[in-house]
BAFI-3210 file (N, C-alpha, C; in Angstrom, 3 decimals, decimal comma, padded with zeros to 6 digits):
// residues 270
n [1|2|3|4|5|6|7|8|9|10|11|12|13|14|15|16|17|18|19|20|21|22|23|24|25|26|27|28|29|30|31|32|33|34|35|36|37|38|39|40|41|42|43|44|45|46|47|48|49|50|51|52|53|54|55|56|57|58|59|60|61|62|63|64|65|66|67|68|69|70|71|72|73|74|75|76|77|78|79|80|81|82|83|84|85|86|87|88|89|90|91|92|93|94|95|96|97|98|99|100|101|102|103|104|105|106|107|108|109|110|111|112|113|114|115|116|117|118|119|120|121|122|123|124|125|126|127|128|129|130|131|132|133|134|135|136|137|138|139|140|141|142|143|144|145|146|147|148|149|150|151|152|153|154|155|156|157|158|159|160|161|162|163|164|165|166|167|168|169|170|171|172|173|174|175|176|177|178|179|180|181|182|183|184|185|186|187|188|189|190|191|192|193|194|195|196|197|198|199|200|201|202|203|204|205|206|207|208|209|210|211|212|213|214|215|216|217|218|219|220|221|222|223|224|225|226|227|228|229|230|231|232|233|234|235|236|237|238|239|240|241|242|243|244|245|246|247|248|249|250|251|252|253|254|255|256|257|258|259|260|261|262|263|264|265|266|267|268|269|270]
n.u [090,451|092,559|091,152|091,611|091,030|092,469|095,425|097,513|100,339|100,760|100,964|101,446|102,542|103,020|104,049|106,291|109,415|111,831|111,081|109,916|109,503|107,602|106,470|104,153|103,092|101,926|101,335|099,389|099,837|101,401|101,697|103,589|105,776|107,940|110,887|110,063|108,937|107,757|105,573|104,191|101,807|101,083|101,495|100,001|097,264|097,723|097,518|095,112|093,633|093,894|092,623|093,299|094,476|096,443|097,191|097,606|099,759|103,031|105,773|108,844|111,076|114,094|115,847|117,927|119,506|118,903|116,977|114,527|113,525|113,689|111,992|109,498|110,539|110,968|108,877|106,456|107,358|107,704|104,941|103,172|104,471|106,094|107,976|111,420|113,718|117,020|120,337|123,267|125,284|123,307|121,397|123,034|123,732|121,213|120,070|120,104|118,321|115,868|115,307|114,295|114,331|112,468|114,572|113,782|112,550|114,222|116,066|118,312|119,444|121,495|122,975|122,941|121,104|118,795|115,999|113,067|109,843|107,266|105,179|106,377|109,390|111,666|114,495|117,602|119,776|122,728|123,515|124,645|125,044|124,849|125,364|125,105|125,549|123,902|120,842|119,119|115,763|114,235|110,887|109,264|106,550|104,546|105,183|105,171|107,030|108,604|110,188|112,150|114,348|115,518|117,485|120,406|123,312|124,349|123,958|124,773|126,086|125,729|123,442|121,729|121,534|120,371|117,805|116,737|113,613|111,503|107,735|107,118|108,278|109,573|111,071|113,950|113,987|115,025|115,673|115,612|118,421|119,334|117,290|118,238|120,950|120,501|119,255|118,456|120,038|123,524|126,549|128,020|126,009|124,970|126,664|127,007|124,465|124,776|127,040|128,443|127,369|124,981|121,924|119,958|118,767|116,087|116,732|118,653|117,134|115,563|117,410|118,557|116,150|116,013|117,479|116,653|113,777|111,440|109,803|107,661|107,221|104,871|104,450|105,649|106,356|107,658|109,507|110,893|110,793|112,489|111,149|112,345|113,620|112,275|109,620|106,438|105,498|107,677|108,978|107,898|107,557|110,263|111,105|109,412|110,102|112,789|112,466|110,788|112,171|113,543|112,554|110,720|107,437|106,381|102,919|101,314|102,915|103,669|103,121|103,371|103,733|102,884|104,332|103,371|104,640|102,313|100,456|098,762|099,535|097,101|096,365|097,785|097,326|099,178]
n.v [096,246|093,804|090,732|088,829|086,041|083,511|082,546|082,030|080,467|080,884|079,588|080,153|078,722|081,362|081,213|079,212|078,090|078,351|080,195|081,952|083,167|083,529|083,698|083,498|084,338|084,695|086,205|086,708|089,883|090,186|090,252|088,915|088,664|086,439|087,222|088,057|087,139|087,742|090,082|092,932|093,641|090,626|089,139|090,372|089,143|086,665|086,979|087,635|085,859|083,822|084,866|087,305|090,202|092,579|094,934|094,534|093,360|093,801|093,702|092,553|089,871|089,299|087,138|086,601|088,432|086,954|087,538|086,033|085,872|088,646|090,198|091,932|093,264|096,522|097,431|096,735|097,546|100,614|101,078|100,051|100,596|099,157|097,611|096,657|093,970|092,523|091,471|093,194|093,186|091,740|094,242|095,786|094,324|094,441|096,748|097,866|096,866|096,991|099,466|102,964|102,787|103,785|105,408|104,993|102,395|100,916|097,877|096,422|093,420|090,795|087,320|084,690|085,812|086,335|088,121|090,280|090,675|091,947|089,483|087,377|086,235|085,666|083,783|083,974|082,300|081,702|080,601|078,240|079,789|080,741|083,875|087,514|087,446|085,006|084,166|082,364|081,997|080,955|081,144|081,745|081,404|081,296|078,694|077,293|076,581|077,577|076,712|077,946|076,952|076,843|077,314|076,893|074,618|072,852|071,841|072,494|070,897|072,932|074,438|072,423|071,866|074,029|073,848|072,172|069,871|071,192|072,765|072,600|072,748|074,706|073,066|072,794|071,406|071,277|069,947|067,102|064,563|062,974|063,938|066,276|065,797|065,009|067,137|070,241|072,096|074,066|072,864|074,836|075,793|073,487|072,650|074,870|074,467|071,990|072,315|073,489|075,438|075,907|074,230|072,431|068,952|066,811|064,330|065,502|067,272|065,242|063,590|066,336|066,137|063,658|064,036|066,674|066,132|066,354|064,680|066,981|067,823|068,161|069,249|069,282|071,380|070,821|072,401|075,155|074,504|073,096|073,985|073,114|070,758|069,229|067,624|068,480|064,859|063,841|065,257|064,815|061,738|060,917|062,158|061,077|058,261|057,937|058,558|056,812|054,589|054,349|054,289|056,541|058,138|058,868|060,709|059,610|059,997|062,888|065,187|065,707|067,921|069,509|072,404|075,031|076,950|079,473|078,788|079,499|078,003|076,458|078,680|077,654|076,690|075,649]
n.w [133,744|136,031|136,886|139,507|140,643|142,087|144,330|142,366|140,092|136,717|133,514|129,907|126,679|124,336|121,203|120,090|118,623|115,815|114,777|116,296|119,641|122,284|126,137|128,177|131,866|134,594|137,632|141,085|140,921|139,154|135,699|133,571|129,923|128,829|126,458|123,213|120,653|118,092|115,803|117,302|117,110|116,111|118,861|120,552|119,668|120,362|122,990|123,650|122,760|124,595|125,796|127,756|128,509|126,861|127,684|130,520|130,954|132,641|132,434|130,565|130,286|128,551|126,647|125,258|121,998|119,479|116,317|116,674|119,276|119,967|117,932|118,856|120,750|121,462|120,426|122,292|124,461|124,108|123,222|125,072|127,498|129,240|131,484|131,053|130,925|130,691|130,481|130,676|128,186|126,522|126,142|124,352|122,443|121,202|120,681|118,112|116,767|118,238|118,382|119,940|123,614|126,542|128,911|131,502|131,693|130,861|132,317|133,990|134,298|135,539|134,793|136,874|139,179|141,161|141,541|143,192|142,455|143,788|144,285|142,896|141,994|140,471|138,678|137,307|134,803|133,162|130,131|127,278|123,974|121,113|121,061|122,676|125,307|126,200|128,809|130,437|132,764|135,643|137,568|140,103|142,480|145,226|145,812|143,800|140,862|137,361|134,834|131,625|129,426|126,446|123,151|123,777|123,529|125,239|128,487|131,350|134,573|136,886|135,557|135,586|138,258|139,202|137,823|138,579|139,433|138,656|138,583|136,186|132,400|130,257|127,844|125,707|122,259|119,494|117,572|114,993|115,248|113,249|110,974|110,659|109,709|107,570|105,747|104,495|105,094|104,814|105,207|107,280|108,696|110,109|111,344|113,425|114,673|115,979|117,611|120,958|121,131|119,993|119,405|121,581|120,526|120,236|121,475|123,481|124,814|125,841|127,639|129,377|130,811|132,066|133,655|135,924|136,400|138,926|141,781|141,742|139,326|137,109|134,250|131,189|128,409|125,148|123,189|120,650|118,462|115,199|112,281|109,911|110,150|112,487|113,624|115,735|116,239|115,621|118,028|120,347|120,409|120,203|122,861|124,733|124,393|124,990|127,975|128,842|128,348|130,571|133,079|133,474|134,437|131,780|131,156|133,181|136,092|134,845|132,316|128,853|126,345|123,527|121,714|119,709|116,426|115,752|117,364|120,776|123,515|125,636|129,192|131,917|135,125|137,362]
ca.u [090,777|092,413|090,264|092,149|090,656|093,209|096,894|097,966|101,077|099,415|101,609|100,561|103,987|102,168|104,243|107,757|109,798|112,643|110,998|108,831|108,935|106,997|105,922|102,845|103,660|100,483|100,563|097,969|100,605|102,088|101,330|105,238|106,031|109,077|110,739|108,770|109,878|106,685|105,346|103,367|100,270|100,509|101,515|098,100|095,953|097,883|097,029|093,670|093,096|094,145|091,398|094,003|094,689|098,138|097,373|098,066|101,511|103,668|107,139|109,388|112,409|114,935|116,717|119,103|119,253|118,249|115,356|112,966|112,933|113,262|111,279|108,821|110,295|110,779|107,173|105,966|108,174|106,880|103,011|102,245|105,107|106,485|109,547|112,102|114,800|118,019|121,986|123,778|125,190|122,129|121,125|124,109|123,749|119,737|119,743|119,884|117,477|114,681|114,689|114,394|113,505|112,896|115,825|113,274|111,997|115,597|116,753|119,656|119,097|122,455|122,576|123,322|120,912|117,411|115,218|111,336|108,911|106,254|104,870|107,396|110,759|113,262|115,816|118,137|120,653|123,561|123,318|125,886|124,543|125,925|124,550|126,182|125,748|122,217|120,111|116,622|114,874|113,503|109,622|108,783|105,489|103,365|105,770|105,601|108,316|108,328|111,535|112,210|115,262|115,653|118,847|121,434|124,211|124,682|123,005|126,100|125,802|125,467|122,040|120,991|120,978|119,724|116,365|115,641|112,538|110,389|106,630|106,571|109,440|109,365|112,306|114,293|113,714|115,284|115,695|116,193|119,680|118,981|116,464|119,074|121,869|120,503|118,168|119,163|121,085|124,445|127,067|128,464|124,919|124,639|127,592|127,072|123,104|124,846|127,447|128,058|127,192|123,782|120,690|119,609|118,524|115,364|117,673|119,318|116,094|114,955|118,471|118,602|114,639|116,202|118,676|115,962|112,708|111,706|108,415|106,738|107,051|103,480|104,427|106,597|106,559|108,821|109,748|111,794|111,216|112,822|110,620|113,027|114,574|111,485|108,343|106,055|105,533|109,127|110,055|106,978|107,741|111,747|111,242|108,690|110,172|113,821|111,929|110,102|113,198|114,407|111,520|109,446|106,330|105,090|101,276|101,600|103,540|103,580|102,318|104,632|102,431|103,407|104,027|102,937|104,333|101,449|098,651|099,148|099,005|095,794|096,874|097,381|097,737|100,653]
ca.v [095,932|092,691|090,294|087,846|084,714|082,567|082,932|080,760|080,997|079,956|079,699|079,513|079,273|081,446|080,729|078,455|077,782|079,017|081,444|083,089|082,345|084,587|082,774|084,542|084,166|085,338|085,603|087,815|090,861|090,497|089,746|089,410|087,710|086,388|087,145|088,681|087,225|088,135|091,491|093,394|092,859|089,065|089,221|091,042|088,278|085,492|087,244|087,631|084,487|082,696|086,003|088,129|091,661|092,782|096,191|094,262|092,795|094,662|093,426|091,718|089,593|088,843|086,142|086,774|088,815|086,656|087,738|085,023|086,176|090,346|090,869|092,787|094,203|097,688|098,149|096,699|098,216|101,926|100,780|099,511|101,273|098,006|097,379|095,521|092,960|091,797|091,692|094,851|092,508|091,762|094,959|096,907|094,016|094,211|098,120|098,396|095,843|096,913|100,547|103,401|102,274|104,550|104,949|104,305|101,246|099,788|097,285|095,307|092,208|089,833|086,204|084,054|086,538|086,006|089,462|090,204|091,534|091,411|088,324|086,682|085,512|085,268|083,827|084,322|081,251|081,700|078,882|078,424|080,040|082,028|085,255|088,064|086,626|084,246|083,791|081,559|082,335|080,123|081,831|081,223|081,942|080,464|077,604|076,596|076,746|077,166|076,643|078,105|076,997|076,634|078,234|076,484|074,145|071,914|071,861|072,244|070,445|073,849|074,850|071,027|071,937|075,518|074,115|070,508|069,671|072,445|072,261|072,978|073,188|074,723|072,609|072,978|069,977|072,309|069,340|065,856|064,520|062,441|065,298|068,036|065,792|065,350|067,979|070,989|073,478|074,307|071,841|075,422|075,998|072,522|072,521|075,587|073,605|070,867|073,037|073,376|076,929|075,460|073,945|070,835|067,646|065,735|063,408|066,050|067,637|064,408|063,243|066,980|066,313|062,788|064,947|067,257|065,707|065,623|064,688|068,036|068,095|068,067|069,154|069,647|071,786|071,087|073,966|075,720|073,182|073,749|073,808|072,550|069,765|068,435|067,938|068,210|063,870|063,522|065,192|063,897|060,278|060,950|062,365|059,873|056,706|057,940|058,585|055,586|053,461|054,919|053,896|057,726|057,553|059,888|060,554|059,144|061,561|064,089|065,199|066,038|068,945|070,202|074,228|075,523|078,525|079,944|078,702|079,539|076,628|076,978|078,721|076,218|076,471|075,095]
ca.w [135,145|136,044|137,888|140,530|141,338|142,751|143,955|141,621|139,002|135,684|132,471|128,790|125,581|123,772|120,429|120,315|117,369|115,481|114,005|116,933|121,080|123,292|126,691|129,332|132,933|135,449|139,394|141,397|141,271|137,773|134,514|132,263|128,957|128,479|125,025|122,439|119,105|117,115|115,960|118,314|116,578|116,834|120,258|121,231|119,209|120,904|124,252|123,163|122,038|125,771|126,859|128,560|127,732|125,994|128,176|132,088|130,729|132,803|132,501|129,597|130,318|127,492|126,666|124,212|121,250|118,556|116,401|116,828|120,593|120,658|117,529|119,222|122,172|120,966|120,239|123,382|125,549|123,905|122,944|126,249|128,917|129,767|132,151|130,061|131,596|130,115|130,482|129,975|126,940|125,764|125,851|123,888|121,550|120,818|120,670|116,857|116,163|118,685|118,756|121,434|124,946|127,819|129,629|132,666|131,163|130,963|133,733|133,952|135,009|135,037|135,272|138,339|140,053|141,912|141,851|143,313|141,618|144,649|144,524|142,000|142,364|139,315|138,903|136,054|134,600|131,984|129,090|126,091|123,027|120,219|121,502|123,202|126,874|126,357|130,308|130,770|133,808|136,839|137,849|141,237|143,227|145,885|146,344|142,388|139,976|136,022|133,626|130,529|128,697|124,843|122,794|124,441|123,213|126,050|129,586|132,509|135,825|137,445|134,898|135,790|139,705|139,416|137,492|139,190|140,089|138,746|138,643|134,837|131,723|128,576|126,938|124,223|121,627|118,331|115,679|115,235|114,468|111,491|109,686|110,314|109,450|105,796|105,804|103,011|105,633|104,641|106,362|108,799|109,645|110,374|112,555|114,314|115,144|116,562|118,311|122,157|121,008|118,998|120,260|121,979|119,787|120,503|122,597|124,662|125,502|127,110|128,646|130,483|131,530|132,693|134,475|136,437|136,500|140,264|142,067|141,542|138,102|136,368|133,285|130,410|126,980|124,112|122,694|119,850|116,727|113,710|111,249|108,825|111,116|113,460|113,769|116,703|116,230|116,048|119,180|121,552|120,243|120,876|124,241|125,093|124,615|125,854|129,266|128,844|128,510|131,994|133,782|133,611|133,876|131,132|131,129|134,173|136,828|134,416|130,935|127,643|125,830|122,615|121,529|118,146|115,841|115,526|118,330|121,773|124,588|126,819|130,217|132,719|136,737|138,066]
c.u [091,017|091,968|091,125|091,330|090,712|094,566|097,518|099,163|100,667|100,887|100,725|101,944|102,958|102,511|105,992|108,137|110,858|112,359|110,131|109,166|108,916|106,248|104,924|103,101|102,372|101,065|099,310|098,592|100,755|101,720|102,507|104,668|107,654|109,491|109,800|108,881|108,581|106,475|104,356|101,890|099,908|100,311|100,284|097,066|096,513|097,644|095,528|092,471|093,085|092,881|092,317|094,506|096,171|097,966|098,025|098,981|101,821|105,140|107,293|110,871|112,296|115,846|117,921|118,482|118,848|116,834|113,851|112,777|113,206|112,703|110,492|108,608|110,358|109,147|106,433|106,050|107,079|105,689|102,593|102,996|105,586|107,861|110,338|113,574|115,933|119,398|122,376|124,717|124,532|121,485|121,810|123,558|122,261|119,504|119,131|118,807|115,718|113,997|114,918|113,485|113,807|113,620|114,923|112,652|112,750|115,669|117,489|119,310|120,311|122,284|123,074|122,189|119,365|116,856|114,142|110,928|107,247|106,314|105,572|108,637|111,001|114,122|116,498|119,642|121,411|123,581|124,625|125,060|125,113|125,780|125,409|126,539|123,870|122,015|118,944|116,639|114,335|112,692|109,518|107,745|104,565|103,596|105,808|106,624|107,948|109,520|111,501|113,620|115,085|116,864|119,642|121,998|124,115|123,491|124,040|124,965|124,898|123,907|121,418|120,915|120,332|117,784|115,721|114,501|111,805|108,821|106,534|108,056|109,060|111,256|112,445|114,388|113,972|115,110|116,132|117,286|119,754|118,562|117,592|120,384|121,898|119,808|119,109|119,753|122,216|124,826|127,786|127,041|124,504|125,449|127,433|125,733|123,986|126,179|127,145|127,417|125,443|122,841|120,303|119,011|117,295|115,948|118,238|118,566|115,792|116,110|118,432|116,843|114,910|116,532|117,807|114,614|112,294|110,040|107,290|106,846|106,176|103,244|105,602|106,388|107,454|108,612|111,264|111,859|111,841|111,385|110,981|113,648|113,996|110,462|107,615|105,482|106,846|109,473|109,452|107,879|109,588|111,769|110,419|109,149|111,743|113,132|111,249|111,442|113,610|113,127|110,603|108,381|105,502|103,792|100,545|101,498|103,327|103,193|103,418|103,753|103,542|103,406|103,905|103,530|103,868|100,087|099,625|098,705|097,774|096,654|096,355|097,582|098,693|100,322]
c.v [094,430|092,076|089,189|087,299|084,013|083,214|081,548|081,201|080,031|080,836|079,882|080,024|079,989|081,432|079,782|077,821|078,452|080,221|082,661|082,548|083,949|082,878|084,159|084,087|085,121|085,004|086,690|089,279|091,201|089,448|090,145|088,048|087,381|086,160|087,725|088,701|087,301|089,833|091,460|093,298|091,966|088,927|089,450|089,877|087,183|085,455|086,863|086,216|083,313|083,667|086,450|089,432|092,444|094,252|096,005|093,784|094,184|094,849|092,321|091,370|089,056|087,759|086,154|087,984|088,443|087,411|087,989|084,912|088,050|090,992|091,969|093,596|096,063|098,080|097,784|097,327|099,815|101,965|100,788|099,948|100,069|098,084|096,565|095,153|092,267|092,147|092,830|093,804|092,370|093,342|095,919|095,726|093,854|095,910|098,463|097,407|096,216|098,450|101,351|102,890|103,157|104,195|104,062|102,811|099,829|099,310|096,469|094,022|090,780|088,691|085,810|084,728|086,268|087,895|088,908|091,113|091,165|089,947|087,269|086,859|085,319|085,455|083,553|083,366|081,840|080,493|079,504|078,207|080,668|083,186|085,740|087,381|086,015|084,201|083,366|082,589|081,055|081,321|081,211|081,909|081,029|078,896|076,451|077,205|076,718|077,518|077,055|077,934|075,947|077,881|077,514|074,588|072,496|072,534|071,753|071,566|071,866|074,329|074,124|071,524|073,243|075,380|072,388|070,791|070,989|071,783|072,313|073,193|073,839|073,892|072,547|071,455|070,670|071,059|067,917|065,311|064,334|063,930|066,371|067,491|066,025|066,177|069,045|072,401|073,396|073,326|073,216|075,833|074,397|071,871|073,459|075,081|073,018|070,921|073,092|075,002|077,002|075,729|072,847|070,293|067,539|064,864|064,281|066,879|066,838|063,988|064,547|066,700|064,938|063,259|065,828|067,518|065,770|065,251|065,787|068,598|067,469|068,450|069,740|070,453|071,397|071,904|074,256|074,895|073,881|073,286|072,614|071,138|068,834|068,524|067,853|066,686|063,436|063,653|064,788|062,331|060,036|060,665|061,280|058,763|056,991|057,909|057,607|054,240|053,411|054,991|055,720|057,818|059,003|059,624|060,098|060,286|063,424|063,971|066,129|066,394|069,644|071,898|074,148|077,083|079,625|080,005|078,447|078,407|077,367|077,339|078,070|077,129|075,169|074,612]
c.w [135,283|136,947|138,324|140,824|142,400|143,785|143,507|140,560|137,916|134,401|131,217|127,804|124,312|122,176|120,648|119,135|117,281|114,519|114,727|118,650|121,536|124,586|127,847|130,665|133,715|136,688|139,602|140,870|139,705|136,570|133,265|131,331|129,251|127,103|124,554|120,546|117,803|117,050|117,363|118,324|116,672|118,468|120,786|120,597|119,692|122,085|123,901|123,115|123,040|126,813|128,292|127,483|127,749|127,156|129,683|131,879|131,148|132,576|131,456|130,094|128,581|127,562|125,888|122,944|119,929|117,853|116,393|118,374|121,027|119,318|117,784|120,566|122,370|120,794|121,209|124,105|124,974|123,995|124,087|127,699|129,743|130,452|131,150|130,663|131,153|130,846|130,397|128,776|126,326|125,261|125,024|122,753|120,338|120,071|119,074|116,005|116,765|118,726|119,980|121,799|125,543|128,632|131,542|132,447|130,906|132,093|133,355|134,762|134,922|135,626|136,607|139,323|140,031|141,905|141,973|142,642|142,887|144,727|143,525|141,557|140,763|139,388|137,540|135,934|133,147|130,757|127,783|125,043|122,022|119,862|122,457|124,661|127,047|128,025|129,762|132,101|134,173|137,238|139,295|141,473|143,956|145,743|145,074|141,405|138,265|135,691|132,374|130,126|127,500|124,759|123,328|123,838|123,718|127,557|130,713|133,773|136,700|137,195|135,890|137,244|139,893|139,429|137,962|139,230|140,342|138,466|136,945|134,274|130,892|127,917|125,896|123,411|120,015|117,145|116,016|114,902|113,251|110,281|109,398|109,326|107,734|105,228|104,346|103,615|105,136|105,253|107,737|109,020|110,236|111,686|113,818|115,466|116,424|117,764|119,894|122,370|120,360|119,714|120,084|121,111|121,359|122,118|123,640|125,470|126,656|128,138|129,778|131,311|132,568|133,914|135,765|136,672|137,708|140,432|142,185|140,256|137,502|134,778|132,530|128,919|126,418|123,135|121,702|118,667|116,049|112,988|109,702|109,276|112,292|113,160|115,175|117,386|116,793|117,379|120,274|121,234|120,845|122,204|124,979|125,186|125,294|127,138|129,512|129,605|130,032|133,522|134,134|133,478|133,171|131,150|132,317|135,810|136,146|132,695|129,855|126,845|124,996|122,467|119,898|118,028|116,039|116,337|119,627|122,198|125,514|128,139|131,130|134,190|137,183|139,761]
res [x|x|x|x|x|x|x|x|x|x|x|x|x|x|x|x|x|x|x|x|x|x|x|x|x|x|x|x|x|x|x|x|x|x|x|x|x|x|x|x|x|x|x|x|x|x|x|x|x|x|x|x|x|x|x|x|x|x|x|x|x|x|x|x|x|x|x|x|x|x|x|x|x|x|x|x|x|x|x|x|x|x|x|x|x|x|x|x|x|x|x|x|x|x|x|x|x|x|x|x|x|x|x|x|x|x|x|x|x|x|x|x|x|x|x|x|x|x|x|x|x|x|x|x|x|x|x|x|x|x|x|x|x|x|x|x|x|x|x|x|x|x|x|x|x|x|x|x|x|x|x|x|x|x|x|x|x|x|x|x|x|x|x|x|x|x|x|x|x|x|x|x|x|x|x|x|x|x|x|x|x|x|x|x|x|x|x|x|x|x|x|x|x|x|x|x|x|x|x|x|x|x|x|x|x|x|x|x|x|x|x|x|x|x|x|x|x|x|x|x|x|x|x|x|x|x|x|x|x|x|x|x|x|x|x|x|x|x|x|x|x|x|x|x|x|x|x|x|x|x|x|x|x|x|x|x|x|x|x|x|x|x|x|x|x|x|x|x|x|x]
***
């Protein structure tokens, strides 16, 4: 039985990388992940492990089909009777990767578009990825905001005004230029990286955070390392001193909080 407290919307990334992102999303009403790029087994010990129970997740949005984000939506979706949220693109293009889903369990969910879920508001953004038709999500509830975008190329004007001045990001921070440039990828995986089709650099993490920082923004994740191409030093110290230069006051206004692989972030209140 879940026990309500507050009404509060309370986050926690519970892994982020290129090889895993699942994120936890709480109001009083609902308890979704977004993504689910681990097995189903981790998933439950990364719940576990923030002391929330893999059984009150009721709802999964998707982000794309990559996957190091629908690993484990097939076995959620069945294991646990979960609603599940994507594109009708996304979804034709995930099918053979995730398994049957109850046809009642399917929802379409296309971008540009705001849906409720009771007490929480999403809203669903298009990004340039090299996926059938990639969407983030904007979370609303109780007059706070949370961002999730990673995967994406570039950052349009249009994204940039959709996700201003949220209370919380998870941003994408995939690799540093330098590491990737000499790093030991191929040179077309190296291009397709750096691609308007890729994923954001260090630097273009913090320029879009320049871009949509506002006064109710308390905090930030960076999210999606490479492994092979960043480190979690690298891309604090990046993002940090670009925002520095530009008079931000990290640590300050707001706080720049790393994601891990493998260890969930503590769930916060927003």
């Amino acid at each position: 039985m879940v026990t309500i407290v507050s009404d509060d919307l309370r986050v926690s990334v519970l892994v982020s990388s290129s090889s895993g992102n699942v994120t936890y999303i709480e109001t009083p009403k609902h308890h979704v992940l977004v993504d689910a790029g681990m097995s189903g087994k981790k998933i439950k010990e990364s719940l576990d492990s923030i002391g929330k129970d893999i059984n009150d997740i009721d709802s999964l949005f998707v982000t794309h089909e990559h996957s190091d984000h629908v690993q484990g939506v097939g076995v959620l979706a069945r294991r646990y009777d979960l609603n599940v949220y994507a594109n009708q693109k996304t979804w034709d293009a995930m099918a053979s990767k995730i398994g049957k889903v109850p046809d009642e369990k399917k929802n379409i969910f296309e971008h540009n578009k705001i849906m409720t879920l009771d007490d929480l508001d999403i809203q669903s953004f298009a990004v340039s990825h090299d996926a059938a038709d990639p969407q983030f999500y904007k979370f609303y509830h109780n007059g706070k905001t949370f961002v999730i975008l990673t995967d994406t190329g570039y950052v349009s004007e249009k994204v940039q005004k959709t996700i201003e001045n949220a209370d919380a990001y998870l941003m994408e921070c995939n690799h540093d230029v330098e590491m990737l440039r000499n790093g030991m990828y191929p040179w077309p995986l190296k291009q397709r990286i750096l691609s308007e089709k890729g994923h954001l650099s260090n630097d273009d993490g913090a320029r879009t955070l320049m871009d949509v920082i506002g006064n109710k923004t308390k905090e930030i994740y960076l999210g999606h390392l490479s492994p092979e191409n960043n480190t979690k030093t690298v891309a604090r110290t990046s993002v940090t001193d670009i925002l520095e230069q530009h008079d931000f006051g990290v640590g300050h206004d707001f706080k720049i909080m790393d994601t891990d692989p493998k260890v969930a972030d503590p769930l916060i209140t927003l």
